[in-house]
Biopython code that builds the backbone (N, CA, C, O; Angstrom):
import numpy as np
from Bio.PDB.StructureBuilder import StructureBuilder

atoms = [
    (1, "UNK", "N", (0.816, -1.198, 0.000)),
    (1, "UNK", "CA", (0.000, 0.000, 0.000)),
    (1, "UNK", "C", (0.861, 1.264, 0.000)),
    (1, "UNK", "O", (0.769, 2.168, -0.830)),
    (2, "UNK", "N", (1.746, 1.215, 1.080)),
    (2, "UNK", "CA", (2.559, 2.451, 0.607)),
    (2, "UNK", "C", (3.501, 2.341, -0.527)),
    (2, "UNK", "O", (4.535, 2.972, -0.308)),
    (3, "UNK", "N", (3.471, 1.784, -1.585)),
    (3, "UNK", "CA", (3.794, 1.972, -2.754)),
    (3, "UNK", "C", (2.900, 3.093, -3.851)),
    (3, "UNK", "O", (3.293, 4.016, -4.564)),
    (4, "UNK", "N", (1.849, 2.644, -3.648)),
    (4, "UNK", "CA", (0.372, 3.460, -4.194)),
    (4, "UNK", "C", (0.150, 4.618, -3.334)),
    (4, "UNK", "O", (-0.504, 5.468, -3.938)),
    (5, "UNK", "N", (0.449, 4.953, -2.169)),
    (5, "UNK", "CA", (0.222, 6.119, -1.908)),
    (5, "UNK", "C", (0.740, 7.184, -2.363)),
    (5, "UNK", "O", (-0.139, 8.007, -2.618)),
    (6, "UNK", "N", (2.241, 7.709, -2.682)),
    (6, "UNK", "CA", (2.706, 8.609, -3.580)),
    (6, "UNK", "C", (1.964, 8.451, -4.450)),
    (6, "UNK", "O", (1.159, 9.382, -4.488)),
    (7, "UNK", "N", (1.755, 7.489, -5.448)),
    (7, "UNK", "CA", (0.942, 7.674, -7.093)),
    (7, "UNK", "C", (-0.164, 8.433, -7.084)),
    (7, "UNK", "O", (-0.414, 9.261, -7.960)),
    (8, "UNK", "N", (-1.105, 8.123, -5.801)),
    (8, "UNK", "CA", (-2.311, 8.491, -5.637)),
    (8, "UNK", "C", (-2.135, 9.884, -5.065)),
    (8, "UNK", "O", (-2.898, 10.518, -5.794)),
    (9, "UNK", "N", (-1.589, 10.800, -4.183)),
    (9, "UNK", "CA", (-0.954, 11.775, -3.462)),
    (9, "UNK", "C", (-0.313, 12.247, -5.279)),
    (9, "UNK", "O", (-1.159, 12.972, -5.802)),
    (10, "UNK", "N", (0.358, 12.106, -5.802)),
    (10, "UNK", "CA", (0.829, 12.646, -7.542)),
    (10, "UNK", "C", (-0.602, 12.755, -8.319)),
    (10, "UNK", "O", (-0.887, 13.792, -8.919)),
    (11, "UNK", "N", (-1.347, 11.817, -8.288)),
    (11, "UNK", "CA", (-2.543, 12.055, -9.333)),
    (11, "UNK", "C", (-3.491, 13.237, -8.737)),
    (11, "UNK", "O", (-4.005, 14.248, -9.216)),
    (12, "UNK", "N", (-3.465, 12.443, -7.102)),
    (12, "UNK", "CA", (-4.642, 14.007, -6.709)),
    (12, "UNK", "C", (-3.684, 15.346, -7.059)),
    (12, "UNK", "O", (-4.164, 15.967, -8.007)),
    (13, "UNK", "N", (-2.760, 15.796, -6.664)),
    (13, "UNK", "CA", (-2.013, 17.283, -6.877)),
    (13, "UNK", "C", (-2.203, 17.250, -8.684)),
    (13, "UNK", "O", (-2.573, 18.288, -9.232)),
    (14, "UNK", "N", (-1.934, 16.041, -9.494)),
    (14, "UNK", "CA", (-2.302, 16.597, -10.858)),
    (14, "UNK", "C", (-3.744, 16.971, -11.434)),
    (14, "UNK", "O", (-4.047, 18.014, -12.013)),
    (15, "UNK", "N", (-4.463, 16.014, -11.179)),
    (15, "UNK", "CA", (-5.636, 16.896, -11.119)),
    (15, "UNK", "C", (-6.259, 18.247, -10.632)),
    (15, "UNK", "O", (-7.186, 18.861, -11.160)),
    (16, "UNK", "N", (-5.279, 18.698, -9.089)),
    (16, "UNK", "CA", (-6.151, 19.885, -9.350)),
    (16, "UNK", "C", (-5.385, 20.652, -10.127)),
    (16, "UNK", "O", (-5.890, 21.716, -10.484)),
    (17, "UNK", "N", (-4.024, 20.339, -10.579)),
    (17, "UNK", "CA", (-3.252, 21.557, -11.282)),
    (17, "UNK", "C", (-3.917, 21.038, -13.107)),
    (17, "UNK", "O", (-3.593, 21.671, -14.112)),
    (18, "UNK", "N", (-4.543, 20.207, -13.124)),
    (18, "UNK", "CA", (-5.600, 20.383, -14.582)),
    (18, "UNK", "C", (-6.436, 21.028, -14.486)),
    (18, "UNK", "O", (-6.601, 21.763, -15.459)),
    (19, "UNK", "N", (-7.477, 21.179, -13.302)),
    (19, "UNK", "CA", (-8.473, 21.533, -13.276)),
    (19, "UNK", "C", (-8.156, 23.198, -13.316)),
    (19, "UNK", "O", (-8.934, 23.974, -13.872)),
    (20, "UNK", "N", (-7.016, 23.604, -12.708)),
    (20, "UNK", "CA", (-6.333, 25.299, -12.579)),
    (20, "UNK", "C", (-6.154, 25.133, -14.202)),
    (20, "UNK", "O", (-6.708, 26.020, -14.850)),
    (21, "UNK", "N", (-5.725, 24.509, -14.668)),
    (21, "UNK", "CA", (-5.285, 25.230, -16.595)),
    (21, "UNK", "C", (-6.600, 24.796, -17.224)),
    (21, "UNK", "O", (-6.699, 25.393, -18.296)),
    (22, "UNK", "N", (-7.453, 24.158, -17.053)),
    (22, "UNK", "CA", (-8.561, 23.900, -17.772)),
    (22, "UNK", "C", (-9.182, 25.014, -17.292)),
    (22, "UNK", "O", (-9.198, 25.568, -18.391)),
    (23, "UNK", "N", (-9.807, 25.963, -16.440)),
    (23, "UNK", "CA", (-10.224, 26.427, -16.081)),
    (23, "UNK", "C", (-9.658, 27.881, -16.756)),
    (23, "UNK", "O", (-10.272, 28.630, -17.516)),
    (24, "UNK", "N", (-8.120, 28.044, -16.159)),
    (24, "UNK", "CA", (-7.600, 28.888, -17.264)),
    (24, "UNK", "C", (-7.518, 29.122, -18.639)),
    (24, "UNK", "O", (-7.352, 30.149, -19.297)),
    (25, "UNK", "N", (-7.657, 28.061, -18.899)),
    (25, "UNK", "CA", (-8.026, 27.742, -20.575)),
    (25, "UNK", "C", (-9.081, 28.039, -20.947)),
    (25, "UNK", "O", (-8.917, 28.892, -21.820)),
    (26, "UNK", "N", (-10.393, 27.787, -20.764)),
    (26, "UNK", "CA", (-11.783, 28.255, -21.029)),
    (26, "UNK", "C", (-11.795, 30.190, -20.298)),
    (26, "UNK", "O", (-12.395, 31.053, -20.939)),
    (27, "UNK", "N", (-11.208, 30.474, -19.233)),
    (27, "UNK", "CA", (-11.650, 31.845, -19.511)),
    (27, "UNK", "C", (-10.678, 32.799, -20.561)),
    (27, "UNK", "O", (-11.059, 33.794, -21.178)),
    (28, "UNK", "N", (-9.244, 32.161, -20.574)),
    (28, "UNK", "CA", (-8.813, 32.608, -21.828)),
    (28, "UNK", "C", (-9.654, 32.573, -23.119)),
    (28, "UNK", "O", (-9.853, 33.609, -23.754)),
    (29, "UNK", "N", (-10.060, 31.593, -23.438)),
    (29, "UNK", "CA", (-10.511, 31.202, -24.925)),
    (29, "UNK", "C", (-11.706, 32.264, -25.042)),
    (29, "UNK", "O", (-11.855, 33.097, -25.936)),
    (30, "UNK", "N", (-12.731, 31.978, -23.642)),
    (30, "UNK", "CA", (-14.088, 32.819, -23.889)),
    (30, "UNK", "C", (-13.396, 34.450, -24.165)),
    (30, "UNK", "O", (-13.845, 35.144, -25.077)),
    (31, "UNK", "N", (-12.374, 34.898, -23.352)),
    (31, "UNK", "CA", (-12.139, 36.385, -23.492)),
    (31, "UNK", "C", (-11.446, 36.519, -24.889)),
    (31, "UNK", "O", (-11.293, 37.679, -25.271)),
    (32, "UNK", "N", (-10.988, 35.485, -25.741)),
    (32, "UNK", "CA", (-10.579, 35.426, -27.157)),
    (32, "UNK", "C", (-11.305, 36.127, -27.779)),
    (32, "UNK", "O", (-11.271, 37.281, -28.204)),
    (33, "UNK", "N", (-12.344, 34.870, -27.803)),
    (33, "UNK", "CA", (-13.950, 35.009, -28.589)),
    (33, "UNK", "C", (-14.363, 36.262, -28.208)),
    (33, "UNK", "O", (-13.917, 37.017, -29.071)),
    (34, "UNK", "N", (-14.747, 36.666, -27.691)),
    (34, "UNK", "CA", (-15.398, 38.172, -27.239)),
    (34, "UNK", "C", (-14.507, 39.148, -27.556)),
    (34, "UNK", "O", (-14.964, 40.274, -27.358)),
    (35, "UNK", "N", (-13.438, 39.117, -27.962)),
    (35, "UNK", "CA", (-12.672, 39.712, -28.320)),
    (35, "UNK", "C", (-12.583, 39.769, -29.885)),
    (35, "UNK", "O", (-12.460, 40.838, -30.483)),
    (36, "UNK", "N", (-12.639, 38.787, -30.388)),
    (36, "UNK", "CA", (-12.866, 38.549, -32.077)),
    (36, "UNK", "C", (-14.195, 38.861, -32.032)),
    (36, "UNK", "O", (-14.443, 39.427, -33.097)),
    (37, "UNK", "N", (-14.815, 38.817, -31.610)),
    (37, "UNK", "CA", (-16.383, 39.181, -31.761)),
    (37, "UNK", "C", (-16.641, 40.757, -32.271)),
    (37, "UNK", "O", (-17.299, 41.242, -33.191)),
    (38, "UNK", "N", (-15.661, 41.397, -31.051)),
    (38, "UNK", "CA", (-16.050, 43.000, -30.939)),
    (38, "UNK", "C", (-15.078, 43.062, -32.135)),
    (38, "UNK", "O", (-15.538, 43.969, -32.828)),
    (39, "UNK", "N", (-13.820, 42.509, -32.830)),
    (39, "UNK", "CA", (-13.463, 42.963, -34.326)),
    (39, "UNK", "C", (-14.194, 42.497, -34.892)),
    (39, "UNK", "O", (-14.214, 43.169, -35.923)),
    (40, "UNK", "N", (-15.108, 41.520, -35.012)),
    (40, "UNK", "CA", (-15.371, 41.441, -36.279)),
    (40, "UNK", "C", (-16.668, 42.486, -36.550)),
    (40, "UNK", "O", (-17.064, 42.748, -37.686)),
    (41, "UNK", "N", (-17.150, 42.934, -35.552)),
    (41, "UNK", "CA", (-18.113, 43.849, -35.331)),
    (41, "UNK", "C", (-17.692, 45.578, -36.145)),
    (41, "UNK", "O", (-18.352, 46.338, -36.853)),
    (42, "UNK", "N", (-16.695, 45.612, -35.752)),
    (42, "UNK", "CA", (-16.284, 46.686, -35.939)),
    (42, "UNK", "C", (-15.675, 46.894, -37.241)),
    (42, "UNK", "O", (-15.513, 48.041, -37.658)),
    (43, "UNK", "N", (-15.247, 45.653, -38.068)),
    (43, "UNK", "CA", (-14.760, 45.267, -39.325)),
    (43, "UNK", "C", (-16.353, 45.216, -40.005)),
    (43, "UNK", "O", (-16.220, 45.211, -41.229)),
    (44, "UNK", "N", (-17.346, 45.190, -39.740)),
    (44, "UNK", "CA", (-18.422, 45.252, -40.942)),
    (44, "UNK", "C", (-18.753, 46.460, -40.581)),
    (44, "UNK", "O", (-18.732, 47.205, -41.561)),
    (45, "UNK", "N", (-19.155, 47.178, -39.276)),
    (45, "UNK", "CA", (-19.345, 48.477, -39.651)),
    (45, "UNK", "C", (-18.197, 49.385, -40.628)),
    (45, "UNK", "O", (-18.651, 49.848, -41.674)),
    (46, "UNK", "N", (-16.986, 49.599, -40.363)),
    (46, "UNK", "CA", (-15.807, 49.769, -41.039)),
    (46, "UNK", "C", (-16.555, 49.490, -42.989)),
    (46, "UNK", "O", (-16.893, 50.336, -43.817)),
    (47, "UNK", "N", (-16.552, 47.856, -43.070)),
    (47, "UNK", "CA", (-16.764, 47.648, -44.402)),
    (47, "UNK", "C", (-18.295, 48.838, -45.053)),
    (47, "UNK", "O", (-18.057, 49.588, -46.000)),
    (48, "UNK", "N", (-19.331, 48.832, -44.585)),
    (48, "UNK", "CA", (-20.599, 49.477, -44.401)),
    (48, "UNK", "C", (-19.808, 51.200, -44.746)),
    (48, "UNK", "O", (-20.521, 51.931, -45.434)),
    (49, "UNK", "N", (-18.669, 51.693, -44.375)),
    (49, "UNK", "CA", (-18.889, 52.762, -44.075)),
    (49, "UNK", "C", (-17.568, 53.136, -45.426)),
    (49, "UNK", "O", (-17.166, 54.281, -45.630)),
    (50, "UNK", "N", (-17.138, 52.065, -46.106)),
    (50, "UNK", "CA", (-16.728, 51.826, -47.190)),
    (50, "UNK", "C", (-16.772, 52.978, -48.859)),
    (50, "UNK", "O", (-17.128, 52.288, -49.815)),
    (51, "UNK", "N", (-16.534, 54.207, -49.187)),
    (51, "UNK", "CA", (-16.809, 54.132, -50.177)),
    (51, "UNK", "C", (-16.268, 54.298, -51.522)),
    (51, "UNK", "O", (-16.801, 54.827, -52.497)),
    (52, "UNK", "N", (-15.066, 53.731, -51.404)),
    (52, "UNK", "CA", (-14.306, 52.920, -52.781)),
    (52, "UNK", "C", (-14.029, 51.793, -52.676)),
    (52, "UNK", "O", (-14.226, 51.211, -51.610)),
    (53, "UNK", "N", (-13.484, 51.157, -53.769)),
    (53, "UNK", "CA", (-12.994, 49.881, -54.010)),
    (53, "UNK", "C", (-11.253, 49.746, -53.079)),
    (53, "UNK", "O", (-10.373, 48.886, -53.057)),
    (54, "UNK", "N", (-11.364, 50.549, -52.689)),
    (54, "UNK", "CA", (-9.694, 50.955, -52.302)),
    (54, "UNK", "C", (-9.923, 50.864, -50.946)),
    (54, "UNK", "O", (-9.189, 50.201, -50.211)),
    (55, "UNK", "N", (-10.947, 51.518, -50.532)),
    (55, "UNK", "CA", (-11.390, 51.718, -48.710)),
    (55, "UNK", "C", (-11.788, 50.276, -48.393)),
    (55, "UNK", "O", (-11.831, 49.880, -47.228)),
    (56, "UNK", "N", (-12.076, 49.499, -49.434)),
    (56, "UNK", "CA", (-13.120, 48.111, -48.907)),
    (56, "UNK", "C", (-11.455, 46.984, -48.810)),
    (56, "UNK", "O", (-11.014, 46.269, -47.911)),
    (57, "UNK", "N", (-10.920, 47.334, -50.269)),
    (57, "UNK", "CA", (-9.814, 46.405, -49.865)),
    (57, "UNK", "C", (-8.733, 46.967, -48.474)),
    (57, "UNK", "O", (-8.414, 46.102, -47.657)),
    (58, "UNK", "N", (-8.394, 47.908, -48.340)),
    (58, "UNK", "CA", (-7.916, 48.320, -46.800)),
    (58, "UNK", "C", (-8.463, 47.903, -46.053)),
    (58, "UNK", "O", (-7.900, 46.972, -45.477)),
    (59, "UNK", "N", (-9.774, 48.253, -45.599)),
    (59, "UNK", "CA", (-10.294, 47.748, -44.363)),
    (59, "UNK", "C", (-9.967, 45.901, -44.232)),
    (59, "UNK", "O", (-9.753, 45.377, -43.139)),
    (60, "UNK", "N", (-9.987, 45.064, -45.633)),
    (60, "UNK", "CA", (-10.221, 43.918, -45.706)),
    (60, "UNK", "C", (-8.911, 43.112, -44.967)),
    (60, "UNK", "O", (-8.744, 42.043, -44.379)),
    (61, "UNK", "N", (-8.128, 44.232, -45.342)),
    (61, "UNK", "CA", (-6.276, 43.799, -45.281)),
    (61, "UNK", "C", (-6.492, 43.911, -43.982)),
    (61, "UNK", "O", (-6.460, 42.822, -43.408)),
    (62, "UNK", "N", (-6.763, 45.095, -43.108)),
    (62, "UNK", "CA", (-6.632, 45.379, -41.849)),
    (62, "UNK", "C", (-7.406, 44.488, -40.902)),
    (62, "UNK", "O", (-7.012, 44.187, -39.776)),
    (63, "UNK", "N", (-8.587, 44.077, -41.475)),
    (63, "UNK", "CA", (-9.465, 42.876, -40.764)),
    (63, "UNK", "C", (-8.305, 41.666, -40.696)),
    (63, "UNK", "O", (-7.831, 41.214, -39.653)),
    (64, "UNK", "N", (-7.917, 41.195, -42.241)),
    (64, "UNK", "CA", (-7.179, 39.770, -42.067)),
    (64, "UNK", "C", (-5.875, 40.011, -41.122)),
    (64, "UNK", "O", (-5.675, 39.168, -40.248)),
    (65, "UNK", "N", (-5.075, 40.986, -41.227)),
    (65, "UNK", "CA", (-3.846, 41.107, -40.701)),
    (65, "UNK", "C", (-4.266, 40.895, -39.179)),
    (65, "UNK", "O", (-3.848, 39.971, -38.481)),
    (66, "UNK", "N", (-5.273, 42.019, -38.710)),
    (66, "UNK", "CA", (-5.389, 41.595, -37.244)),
    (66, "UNK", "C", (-5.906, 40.515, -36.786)),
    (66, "UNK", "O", (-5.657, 40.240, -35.613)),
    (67, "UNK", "N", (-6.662, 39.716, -37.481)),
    (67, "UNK", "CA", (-7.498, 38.896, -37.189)),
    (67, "UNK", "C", (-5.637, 37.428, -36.970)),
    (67, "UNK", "O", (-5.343, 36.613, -36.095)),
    (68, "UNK", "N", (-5.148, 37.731, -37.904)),
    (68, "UNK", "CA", (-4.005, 36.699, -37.900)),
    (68, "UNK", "C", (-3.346, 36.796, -37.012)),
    (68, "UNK", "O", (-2.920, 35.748, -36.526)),
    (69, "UNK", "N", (-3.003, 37.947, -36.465)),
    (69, "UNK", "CA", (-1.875, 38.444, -35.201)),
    (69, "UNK", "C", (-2.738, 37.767, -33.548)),
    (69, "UNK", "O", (-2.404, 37.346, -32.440)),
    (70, "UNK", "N", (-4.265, 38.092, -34.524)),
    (70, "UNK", "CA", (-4.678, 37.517, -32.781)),
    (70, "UNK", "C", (-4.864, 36.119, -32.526)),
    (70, "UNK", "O", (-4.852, 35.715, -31.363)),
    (71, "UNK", "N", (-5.034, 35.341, -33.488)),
    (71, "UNK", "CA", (-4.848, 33.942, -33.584)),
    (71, "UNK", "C", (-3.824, 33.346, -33.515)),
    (71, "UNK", "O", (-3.740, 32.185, -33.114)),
    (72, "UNK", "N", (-2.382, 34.412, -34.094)),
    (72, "UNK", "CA", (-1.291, 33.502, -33.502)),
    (72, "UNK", "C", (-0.854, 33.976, -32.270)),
    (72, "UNK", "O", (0.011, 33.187, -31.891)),
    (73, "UNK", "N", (-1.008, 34.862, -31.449)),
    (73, "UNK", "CA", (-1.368, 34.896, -29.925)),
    (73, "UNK", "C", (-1.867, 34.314, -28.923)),
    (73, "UNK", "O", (-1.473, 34.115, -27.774)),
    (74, "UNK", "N", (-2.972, 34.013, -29.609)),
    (74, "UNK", "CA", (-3.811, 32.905, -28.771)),
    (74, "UNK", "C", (-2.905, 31.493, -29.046)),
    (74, "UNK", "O", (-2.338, 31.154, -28.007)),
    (75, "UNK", "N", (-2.698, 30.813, -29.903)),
    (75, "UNK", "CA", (-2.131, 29.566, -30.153)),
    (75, "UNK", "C", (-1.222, 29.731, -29.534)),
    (75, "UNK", "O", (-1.056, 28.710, -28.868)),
    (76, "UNK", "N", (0.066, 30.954, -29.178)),
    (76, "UNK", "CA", (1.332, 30.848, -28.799)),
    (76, "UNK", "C", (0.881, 30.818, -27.220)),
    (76, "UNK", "O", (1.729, 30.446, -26.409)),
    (77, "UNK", "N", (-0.249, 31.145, -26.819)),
    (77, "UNK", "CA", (-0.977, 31.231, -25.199)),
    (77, "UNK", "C", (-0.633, 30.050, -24.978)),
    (77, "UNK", "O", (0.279, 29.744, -24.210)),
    (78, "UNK", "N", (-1.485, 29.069, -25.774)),
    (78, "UNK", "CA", (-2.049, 27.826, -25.846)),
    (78, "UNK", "C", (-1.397, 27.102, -25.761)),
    (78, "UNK", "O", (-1.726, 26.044, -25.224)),
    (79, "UNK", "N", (-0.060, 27.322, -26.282)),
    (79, "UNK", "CA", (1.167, 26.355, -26.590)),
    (79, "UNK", "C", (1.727, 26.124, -25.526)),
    (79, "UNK", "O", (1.751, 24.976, -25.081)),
    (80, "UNK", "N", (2.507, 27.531, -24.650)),
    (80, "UNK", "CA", (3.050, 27.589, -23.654)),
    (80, "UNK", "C", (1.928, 26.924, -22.362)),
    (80, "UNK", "O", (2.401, 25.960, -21.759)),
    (81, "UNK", "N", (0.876, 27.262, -22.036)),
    (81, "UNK", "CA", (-0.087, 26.887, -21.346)),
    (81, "UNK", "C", (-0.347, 25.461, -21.329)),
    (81, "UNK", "O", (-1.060, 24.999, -20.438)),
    (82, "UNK", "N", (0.149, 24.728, -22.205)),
    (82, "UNK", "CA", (0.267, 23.047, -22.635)),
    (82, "UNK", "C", (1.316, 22.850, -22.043)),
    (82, "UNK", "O", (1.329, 22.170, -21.017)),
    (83, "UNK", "N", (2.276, 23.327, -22.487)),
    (83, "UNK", "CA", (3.900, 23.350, -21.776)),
    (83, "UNK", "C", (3.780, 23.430, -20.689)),
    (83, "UNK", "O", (3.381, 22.385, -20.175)),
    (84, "UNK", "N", (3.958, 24.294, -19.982)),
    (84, "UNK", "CA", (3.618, 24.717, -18.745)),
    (84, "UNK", "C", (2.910, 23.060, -17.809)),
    (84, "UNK", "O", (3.547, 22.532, -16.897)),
    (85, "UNK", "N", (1.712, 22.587, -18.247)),
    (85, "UNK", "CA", (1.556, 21.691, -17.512)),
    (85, "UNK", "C", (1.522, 20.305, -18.008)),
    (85, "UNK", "O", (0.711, 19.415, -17.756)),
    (86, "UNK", "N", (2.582, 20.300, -18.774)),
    (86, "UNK", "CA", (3.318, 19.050, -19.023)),
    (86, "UNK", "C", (4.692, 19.051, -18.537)),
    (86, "UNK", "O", (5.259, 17.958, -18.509)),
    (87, "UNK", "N", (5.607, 20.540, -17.977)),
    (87, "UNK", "CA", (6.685, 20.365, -17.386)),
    (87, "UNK", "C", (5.954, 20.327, -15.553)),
    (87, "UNK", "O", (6.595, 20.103, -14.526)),
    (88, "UNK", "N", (4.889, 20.542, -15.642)),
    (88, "UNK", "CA", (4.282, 20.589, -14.031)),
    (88, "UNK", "C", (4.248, 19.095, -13.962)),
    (88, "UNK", "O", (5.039, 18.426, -13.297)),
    (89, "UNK", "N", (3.246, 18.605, -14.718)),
    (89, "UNK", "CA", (2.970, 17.303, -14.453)),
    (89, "UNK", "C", (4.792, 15.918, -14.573)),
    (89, "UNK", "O", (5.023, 14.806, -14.097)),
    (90, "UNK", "N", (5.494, 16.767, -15.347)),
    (90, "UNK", "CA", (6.972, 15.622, -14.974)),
    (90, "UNK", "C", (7.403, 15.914, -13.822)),
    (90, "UNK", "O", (7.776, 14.982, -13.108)),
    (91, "UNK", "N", (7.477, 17.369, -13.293)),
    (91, "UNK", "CA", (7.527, 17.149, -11.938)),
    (91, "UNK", "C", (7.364, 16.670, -10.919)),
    (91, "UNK", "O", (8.197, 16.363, -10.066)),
    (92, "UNK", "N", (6.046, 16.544, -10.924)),
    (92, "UNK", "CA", (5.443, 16.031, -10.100)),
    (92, "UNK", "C", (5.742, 14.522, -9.926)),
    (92, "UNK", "O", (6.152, 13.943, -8.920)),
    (93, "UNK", "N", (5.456, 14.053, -11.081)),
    (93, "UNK", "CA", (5.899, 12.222, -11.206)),
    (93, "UNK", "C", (7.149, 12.210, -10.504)),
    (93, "UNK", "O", (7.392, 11.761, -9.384)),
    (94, "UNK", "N", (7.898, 12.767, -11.326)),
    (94, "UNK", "CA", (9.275, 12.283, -11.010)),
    (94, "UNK", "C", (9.712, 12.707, -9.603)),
    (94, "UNK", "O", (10.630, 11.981, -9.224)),
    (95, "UNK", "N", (9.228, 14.014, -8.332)),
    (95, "UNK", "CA", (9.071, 13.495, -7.188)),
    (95, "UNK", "C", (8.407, 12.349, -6.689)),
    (95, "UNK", "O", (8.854, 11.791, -5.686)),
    (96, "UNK", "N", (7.767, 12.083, -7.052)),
    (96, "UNK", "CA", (6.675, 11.009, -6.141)),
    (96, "UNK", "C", (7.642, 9.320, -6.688)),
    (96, "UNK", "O", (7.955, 8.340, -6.012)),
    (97, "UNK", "N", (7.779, 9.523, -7.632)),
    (97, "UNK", "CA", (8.296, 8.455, -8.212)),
    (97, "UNK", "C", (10.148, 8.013, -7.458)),
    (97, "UNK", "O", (10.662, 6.897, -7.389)),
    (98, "UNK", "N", (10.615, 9.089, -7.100)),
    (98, "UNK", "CA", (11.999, 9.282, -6.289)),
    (98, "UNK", "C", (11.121, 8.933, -4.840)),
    (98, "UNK", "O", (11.338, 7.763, -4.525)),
    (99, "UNK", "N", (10.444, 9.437, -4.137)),
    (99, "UNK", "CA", (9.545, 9.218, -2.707)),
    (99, "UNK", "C", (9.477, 7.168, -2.870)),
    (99, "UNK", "O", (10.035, 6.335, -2.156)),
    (100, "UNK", "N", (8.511, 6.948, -4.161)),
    (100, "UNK", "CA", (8.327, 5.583, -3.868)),
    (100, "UNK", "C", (9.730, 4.643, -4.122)),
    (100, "UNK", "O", (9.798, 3.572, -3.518)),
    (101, "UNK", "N", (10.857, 5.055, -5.028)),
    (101, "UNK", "CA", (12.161, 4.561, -4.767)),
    (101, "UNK", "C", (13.085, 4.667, -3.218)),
    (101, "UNK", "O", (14.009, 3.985, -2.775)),
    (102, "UNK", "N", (12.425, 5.720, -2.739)),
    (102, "UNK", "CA", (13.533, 5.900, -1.596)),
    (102, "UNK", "C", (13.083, 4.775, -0.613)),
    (102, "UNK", "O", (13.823, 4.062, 0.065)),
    (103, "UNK", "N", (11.364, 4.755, -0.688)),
    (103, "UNK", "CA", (10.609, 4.299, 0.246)),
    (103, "UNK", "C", (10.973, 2.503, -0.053)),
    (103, "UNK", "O", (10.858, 1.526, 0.687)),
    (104, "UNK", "N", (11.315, 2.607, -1.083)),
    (104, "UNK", "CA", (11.168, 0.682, -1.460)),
    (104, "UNK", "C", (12.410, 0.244, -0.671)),
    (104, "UNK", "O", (12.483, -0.857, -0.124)),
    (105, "UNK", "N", (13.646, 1.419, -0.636)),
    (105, "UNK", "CA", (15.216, 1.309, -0.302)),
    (105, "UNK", "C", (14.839, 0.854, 1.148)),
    (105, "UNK", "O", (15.524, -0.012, 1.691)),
    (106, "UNK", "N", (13.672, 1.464, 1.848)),
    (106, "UNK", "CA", (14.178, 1.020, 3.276)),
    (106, "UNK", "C", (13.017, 0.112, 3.759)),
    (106, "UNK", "O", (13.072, -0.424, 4.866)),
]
sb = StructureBuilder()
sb.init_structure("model")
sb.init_model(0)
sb.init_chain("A")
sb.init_seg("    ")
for serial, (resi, resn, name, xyz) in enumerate(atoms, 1):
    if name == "N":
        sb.init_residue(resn, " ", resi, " ")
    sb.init_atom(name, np.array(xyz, "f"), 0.0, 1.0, " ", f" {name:<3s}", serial, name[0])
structure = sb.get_structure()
């Protein structure tokens, strides 16, 4: 039994440090969205208020360009935020996993 107790003592601490980035993850993403929301809002009034062929392709450029900068922001969030608790979670193992080696030693 005290072999399984570190594992179990490692899984509970990883779970709640999922439940902290999942959690972080969804209010990131929602404040994304609401965020692309209010451009894209502001990119059709913009288009609407359009009146050459010259003003429509500008605005169009300025929609895609930002729209790209904020998507690769978010992904580079996303990336590190993955990272982040995949170097948490080796941590963690690999204490608990040294705990149940030391513990087998004696």
């Amino acid at each position: 039994m005290s072999f399984n107790r570190p594992m179990l003592e490692a899984m509970t601490e990883l779970n709640g440090r999922l439940i902290e980035q999942v959690s972080r993850a969804n209010n990131e993403w929602l404040g994304f969205v609401n965020r692309r929301m209010s451009e894209d809002m502001a990119a059709s009034k913009r288009f609407m208020e359009c009146k050459t062929v010259q003003d429509v392709f500008s605005a169009y450029s300025d929609f895609v360009q930002r729209a790209q900068q904020q998507y690769q922001a978010e992904f580079q969030y996303f990336a590190r935020l993955n990272q982040k608790l995949a170097d948490e979670t080796a941590t963690v193992l690999k204490s608990r996993i040294d705990e149940v080696e030391a513990d087998m030693r004696h």
